[in-house]
C-alpha positions as CSV (number, residue, x, y, z in Angstrom):
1,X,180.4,-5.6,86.4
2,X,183.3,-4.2,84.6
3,X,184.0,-4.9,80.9
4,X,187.3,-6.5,79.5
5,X,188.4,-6.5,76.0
6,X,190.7,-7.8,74.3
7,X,191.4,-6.7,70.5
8,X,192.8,-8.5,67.2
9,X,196.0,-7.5,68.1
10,X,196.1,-9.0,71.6
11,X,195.4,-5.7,73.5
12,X,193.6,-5.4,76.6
13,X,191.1,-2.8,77.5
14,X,188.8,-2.2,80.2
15,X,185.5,0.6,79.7
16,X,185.8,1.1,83.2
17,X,189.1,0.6,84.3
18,X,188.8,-2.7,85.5
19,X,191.2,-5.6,85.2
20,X,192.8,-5.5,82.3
21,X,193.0,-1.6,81.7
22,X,195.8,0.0,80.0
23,X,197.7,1.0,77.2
24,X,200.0,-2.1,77.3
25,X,199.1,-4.5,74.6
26,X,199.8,-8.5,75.3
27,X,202.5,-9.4,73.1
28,X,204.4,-6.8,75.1
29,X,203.3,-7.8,78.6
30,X,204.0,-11.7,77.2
31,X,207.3,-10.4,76.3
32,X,208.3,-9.3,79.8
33,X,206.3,-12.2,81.5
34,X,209.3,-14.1,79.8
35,X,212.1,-12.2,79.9
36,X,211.3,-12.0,83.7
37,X,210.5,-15.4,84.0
38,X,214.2,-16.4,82.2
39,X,215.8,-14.1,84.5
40,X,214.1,-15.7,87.6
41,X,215.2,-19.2,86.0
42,X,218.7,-18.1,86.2
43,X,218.4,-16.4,89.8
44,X,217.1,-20.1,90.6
45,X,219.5,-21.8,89.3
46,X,223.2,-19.7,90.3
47,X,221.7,-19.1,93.8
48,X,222.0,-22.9,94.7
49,X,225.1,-23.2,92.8
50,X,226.7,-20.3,94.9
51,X,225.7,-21.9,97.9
52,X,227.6,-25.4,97.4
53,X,230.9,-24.6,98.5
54,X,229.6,-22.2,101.3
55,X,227.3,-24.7,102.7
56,X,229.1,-27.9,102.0
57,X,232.2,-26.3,103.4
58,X,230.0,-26.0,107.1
59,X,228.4,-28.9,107.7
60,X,230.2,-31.8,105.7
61,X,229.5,-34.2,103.2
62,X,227.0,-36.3,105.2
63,X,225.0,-33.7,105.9
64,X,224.8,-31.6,102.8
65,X,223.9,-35.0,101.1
66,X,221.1,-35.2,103.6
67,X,220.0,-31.8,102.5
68,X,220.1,-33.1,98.5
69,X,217.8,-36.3,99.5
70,X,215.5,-34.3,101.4
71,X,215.3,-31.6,98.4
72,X,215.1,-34.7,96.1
73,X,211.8,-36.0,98.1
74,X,209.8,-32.7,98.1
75,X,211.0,-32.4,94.0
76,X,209.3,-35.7,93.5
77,X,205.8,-34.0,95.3
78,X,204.7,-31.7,92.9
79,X,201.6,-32.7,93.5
80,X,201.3,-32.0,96.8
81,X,198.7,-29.0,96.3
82,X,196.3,-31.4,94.5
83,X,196.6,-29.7,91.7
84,X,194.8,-26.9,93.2
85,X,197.2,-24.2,92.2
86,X,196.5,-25.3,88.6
87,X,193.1,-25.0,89.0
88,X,192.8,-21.8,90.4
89,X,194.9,-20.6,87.9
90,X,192.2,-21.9,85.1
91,X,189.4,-20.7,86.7
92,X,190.6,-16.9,87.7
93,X,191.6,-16.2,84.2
94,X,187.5,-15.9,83.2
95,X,186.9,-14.0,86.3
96,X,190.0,-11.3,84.9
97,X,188.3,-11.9,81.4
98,X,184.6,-10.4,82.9
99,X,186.1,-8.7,85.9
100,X,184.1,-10.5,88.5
101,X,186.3,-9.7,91.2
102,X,183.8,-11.1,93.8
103,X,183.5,-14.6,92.4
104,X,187.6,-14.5,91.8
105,X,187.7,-13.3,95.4
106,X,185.4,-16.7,96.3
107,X,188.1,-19.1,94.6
108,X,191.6,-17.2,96.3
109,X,189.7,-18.0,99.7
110,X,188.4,-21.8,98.7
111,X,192.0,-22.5,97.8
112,X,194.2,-20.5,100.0
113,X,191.9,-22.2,103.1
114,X,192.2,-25.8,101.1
115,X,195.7,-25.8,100.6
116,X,197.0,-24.2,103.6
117,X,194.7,-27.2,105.4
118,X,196.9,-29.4,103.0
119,X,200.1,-28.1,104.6
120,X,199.3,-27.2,107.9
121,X,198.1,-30.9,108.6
122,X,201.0,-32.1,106.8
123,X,203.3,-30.5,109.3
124,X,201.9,-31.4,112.1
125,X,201.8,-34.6,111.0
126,X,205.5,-33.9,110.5
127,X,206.6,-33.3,113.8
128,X,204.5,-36.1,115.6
129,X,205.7,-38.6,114.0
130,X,209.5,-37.2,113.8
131,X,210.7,-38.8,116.4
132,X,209.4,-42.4,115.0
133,X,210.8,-42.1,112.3
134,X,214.6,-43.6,111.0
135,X,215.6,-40.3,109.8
136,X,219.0,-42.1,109.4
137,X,217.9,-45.0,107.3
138,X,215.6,-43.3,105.2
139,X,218.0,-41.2,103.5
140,X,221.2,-43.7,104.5
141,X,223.0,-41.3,106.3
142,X,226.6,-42.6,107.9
143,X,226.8,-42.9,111.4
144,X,229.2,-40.3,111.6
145,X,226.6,-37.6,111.0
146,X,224.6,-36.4,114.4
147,X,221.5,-38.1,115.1
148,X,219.9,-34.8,116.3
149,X,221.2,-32.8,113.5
150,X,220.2,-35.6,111.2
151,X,216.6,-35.3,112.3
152,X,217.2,-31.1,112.4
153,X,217.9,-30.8,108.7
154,X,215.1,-33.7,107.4
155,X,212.7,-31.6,109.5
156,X,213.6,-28.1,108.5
157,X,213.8,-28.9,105.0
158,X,210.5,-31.3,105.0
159,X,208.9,-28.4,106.7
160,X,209.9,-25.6,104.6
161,X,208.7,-27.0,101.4
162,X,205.1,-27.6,102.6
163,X,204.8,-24.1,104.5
164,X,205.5,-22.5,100.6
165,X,203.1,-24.7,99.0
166,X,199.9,-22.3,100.1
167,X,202.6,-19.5,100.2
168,X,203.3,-19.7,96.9
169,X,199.8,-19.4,95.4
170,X,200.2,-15.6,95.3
171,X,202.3,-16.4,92.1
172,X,199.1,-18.5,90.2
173,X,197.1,-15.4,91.5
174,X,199.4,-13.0,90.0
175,X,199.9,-14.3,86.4
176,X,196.0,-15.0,86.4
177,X,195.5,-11.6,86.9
178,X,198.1,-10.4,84.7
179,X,201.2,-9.7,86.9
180,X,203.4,-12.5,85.9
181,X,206.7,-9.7,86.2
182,X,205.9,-9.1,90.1
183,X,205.4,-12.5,90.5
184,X,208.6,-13.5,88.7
185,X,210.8,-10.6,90.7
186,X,209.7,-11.9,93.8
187,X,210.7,-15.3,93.5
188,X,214.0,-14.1,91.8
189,X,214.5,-12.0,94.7
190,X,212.8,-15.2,97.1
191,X,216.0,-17.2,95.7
192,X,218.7,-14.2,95.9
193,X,217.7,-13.7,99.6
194,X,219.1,-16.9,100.4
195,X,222.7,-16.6,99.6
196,X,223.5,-13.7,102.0
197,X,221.1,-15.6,104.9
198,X,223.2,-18.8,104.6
199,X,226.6,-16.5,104.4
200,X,225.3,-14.9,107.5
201,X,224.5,-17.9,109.4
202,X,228.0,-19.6,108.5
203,X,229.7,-16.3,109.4
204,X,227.8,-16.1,112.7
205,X,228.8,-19.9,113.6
206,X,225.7,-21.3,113.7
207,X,225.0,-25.4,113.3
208,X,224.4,-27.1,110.7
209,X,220.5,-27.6,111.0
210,X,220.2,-23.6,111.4
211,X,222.3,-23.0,108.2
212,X,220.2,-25.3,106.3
213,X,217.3,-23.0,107.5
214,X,218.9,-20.1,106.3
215,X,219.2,-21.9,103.1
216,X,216.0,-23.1,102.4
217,X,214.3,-19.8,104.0
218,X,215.0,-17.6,101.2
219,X,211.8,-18.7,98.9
220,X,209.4,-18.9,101.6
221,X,210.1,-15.4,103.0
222,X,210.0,-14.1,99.5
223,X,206.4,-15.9,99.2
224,X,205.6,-14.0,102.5
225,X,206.2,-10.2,101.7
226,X,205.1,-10.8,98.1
227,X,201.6,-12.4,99.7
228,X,201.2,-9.7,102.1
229,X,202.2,-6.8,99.7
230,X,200.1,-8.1,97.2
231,X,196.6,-8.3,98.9
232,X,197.3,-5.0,100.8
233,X,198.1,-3.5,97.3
234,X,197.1,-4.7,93.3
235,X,195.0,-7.5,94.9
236,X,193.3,-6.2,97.7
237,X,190.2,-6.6,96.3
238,X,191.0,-10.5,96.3
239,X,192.2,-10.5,99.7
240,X,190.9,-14.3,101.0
241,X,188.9,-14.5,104.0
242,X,186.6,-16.6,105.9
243,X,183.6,-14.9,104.5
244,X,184.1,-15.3,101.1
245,X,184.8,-19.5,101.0
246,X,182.3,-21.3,99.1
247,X,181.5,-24.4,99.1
248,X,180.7,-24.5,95.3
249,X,184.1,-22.7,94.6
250,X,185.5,-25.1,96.3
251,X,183.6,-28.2,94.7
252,X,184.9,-26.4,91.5
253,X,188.4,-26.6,92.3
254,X,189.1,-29.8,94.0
255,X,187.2,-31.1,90.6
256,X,189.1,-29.8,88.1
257,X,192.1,-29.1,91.1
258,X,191.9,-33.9,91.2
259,X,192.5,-33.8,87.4
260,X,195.2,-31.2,86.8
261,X,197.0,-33.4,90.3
262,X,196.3,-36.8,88.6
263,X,198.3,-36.2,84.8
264,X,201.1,-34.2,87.2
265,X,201.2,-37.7,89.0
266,X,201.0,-39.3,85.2
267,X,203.8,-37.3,83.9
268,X,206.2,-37.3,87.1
269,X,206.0,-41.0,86.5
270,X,206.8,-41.1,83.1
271,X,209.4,-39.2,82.9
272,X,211.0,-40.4,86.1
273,X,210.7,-44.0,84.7
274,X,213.7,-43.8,82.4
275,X,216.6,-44.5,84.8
276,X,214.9,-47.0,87.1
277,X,214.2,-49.1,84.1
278,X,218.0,-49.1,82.7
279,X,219.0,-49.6,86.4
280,X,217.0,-52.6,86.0
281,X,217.6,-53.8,82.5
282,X,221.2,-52.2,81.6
283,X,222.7,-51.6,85.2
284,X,223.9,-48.7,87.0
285,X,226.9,-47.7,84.6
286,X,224.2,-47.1,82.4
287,X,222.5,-45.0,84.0
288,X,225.0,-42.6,85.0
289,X,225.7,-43.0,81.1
290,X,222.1,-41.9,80.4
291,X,220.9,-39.6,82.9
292,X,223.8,-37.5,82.8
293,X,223.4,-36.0,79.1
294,X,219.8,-36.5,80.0
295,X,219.8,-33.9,82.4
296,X,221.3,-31.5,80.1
297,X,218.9,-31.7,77.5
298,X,216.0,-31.3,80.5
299,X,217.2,-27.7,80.7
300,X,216.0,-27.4,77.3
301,X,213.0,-28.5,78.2
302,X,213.0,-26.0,81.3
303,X,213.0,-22.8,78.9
304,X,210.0,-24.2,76.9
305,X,207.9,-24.0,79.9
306,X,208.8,-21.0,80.9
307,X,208.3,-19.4,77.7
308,X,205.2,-21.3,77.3
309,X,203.9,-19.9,80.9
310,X,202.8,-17.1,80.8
311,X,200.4,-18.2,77.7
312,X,198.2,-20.2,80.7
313,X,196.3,-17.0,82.0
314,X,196.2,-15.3,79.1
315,X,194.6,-18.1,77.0
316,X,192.2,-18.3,79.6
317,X,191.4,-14.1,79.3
318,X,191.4,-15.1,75.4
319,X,189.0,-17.8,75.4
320,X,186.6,-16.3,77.9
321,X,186.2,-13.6,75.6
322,X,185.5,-15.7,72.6
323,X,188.9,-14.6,70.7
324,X,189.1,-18.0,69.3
325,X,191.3,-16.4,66.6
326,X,194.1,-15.0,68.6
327,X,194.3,-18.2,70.7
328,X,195.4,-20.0,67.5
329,X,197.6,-17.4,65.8
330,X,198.9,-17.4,69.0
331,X,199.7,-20.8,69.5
332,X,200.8,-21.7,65.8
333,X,203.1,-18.9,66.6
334,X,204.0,-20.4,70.3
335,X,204.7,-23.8,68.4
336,X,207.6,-22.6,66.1
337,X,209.1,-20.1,68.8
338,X,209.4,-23.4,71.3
339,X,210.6,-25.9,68.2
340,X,213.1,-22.8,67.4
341,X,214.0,-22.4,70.9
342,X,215.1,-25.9,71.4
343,X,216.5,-26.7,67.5
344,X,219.6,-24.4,68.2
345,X,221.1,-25.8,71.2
346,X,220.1,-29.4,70.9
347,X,221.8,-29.0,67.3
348,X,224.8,-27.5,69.2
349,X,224.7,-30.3,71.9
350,X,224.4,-33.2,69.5
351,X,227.3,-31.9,67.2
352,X,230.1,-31.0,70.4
353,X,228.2,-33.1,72.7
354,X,231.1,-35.6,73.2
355,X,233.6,-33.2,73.1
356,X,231.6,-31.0,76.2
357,X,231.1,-34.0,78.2
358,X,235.1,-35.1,78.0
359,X,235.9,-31.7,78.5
360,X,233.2,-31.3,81.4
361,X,233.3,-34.3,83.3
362,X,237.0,-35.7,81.8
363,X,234.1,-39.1,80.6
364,X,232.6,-39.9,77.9
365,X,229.3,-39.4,77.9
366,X,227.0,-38.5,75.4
367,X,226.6,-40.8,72.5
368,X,225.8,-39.4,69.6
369,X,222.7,-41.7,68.8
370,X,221.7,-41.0,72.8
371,X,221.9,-37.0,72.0
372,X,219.8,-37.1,68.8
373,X,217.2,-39.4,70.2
374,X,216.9,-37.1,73.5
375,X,217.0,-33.7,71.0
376,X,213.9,-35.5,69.2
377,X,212.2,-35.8,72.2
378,X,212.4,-32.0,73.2
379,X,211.7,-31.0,70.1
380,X,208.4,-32.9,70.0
381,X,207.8,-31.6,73.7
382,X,208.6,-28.0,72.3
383,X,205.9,-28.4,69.7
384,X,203.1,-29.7,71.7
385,X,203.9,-27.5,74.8
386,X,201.3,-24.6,73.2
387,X,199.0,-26.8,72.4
388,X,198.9,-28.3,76.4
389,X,198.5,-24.4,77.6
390,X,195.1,-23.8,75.0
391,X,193.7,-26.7,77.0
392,X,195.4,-26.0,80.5
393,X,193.7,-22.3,80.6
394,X,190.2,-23.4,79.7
395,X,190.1,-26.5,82.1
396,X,190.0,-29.4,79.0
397,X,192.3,-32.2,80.9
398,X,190.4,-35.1,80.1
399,X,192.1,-36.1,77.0
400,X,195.5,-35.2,78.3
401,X,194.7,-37.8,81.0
402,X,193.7,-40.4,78.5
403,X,197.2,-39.6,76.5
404,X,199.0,-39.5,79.6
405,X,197.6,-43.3,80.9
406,X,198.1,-44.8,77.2
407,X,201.7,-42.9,76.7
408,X,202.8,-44.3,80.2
409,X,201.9,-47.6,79.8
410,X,203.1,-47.9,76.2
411,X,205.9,-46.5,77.1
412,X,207.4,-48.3,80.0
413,X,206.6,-51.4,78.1
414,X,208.5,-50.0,75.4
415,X,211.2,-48.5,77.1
416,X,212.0,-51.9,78.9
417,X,212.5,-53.4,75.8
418,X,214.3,-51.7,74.2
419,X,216.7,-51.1,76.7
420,X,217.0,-54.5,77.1
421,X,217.9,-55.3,73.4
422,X,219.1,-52.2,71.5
423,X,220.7,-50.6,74.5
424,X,220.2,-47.0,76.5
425,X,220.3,-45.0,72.8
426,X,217.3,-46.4,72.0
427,X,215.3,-45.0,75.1
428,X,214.5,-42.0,74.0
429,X,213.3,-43.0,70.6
430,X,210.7,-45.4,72.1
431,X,209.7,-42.2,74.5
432,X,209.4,-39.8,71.2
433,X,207.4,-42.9,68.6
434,X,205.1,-43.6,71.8
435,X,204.1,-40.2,72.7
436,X,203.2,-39.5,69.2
437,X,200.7,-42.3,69.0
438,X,199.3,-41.6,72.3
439,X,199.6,-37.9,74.2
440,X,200.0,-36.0,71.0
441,X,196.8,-37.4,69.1
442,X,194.8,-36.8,72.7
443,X,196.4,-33.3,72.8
444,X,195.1,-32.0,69.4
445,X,191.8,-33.9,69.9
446,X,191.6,-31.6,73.1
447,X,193.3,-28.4,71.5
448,X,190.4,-28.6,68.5
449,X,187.6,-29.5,71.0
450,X,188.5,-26.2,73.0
451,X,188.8,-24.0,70.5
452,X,185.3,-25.3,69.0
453,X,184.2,-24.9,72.2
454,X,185.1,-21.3,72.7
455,X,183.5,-20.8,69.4
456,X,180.2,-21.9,70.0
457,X,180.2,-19.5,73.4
458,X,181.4,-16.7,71.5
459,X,178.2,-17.3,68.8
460,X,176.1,-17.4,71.7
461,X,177.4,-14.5,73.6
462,X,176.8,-12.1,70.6
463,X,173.9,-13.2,69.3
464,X,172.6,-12.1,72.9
465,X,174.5,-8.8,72.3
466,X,172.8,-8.3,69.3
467,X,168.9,-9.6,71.0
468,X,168.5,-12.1,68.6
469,X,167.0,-15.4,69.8
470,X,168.9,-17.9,70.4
């Protein structure tokens, strides 16, 4: 088996070329993880803006809403892998660590065959039932939009989105095994490839159902070639197939696959909660009032994951090698890069905040109380975020599921209340004071037990070296 190293200053080395060799050292290779990963966020994010007028232009207003419900539903099923992306992330960042390419190979085949069941199953399904179904009703489409194109675009859309969710493990793959760039390019290029296949299709006259396909096609191709390339290439030795699924691999994932899917379902509630509850206690003014300047700050929160990423895998290669000491330097150093990070703009957004939104939206939004509260809440996000990845890369989720359950139920209570009596401002205070008595003392009880943890393997592992008995 080949060796992996990693040295004080966050290098890798291999003895015999094995995962892990070369020269480049990890704060640089974190470094273009997420400069890549920022350019990949913008890609995302222009590509669909691009698209509005060319697509809403086509097929109406009807139908484009539609196409926002339907991308609405599958946003709300993040969880629709079972967490098992997540946890073959956490468990191939060990294999990388010790360059067991064989049991790394076992896990790529356990999941890819487990999630592509997941999918396949899921579109079939699908298409069954499609004709049961009120496509019309469920997303309250007029009657002036086609039936048939109606039941076209829900399908295409619905379908698309669970087809990349075994496509898009090459990506978990990839930053496990330290090629978070390629994996960032190709979904950059995933999202470009859309805008001149929708261009196309409107050009070539085609309905609306088709250009929607266009649309949504762009990610899943890119998933494709990068998947094929990948395991023909780099990853060939990971290539999964039918001979290498095993049943304890796969034991191992849909275990620690359940928890990682469980506190994703935990924190899609809670965070979703917000603007049903002032629909329900303030009214739907208020809520456009709220979730508007609420979604700007989100983006804030958007750039602390991705600059937190790429810190996943490379805990994991850390920990597995008993560098206990870089895994905190790291992370004390992850902490005040994400608090800086979001500091600077939400200082920005809370002193012009009212100003942008009249000038933006001709409203005003943004209250200044509303924009401080939502700025302490992704600052305390931005400081815990490195803490979440130590615990994320070496598979410690219980105590983020106990924080999770206690900071959900606190806070809806909470949240109810004081929306009630103190008004919409007072929202995202509640969210910050209940988090911080719940999911933040869980999260440094689990961020201490890992790192103690790690120790105690890394004792054990050179006290072998060294043939003393244990």
């Amino acid at each position: 088996m080949k060796s992996v190293s990693l040295t004080d200053d966050g290098s890798t080395s291999s003895a015999e070329g094995g995962p892990g060799a070369g020269t480049a050292t990890r704060p640089s290779r974190l470094t273009s993880w997420i400069a890549s990963a920022l350019v990949g966020r913008v890609v995302s994010a222009l590509v669909p803006l691009l698209l509005v007028p060319v697509v809403l232009s086509n097929i109406g207003v009807d139908l484009y809403g539609l196409w926002m419900a339907v991308v609405a539903v599958t946003g709300m099923a993040a969880f629709a892998d079972l967490g098992l992306g997540n946890g073959l992330l956490t468990r191939l960042a060990p294999c990388y660590a010790s360059g067991d390419t064989t049991q790394a190979r076992r896990y790529v085949s356990s999941a890819y065959a487990m999630v592509s069941a997941i999918a396949l199953t899921g579109c079939a399904l699908l298409w069954l039932v499609s004709d049961a179904v009120p496509w019309r009703a469920l997303f309250n489409v007029s009657q002036s939009a086609p039936l048939d194109d109606v039941r076209a675009i829900s399908l295409v859309g619905l379908t698309a989105f669970l087809l990349n969710v075994p496509l898009s493990l090459i990506g978990r793959v990839q930053y496990a095994w330290q090629m978070g760039v390629r994996s960032n390019i190709w979904q950059a290029v995933g999202s470009a490839v859309s805008l001149p296949l929708t261009i196309g299709a409107v050009q070539a006259g085609l309905s609306a159902p088709w250009v929607v396909a266009a649309a949504v096609s762009g990610p899943v191709l890119g998933n494709v070639v990068n998947t094929c390339w990948a395991f023909a290439r780099e990853l060939r030795p990971l290539r999964p197939g039918l001979t290498a699924l095993d049943p304890d691999a796969v034991r191992e994932l849909l275990r620690i696959g359940g928890l990682f899917g469980v506190v994703t379902i935990l924190m899609t509630l809670a965070d979703n909660a917000d603007n049903l509850i002032i629909a329900h206690t303030r009214g739907l003014a208020d809520v456009t009032a709220y979730a508007v300047p609420a979604k700007l700050f989100t983006q804030l929160g958007m750039i602390v994951v991705l600059i937190n990423q790429p810190f996943w895998p490379a805990h994991g290669t850390a920990l597995a090698l008993g560098r206990v000491t870089w895994v905190r330097r790291t992370a004390r150093r992850m902490t005040l890069i994400s608090v800086a990070v979001v500091l600077i703009p939400a200082t920005a957004l809370v002193a012009c905040g009212e100003r942008l939104f009249v000038a933006w939206l001709s409203a005003p939004y943004g209250d200044r109380w509303l924009l401080l509260g939502l700025a302490a809440w992704w600052l305390t996000m931005a400081a815990v975020s490195p803490v979440f990845m130590v615990q994320n890369a070496a598979g410690v989720i219980g105590p983020q599921l106990v924080g999770y359950v206690a900071y959900l139920v606190l806070s809806v209570i909470g949240k109810w209340c004081a929306a009630r009596w103190l008004g919409i401002a007072a929202v995202p205070y509640v969210a910050t004071i209940c988090f911080l008595l719940t999911a933040a003392p869980a999260a440094i009880h689990g961020y201490r037990r890992t790192l103690a943890r790690a120790a105690r393997a890394g004792e054990t592992r050179e006290v072998r070296r060294v043939g003393v008995p244990s």
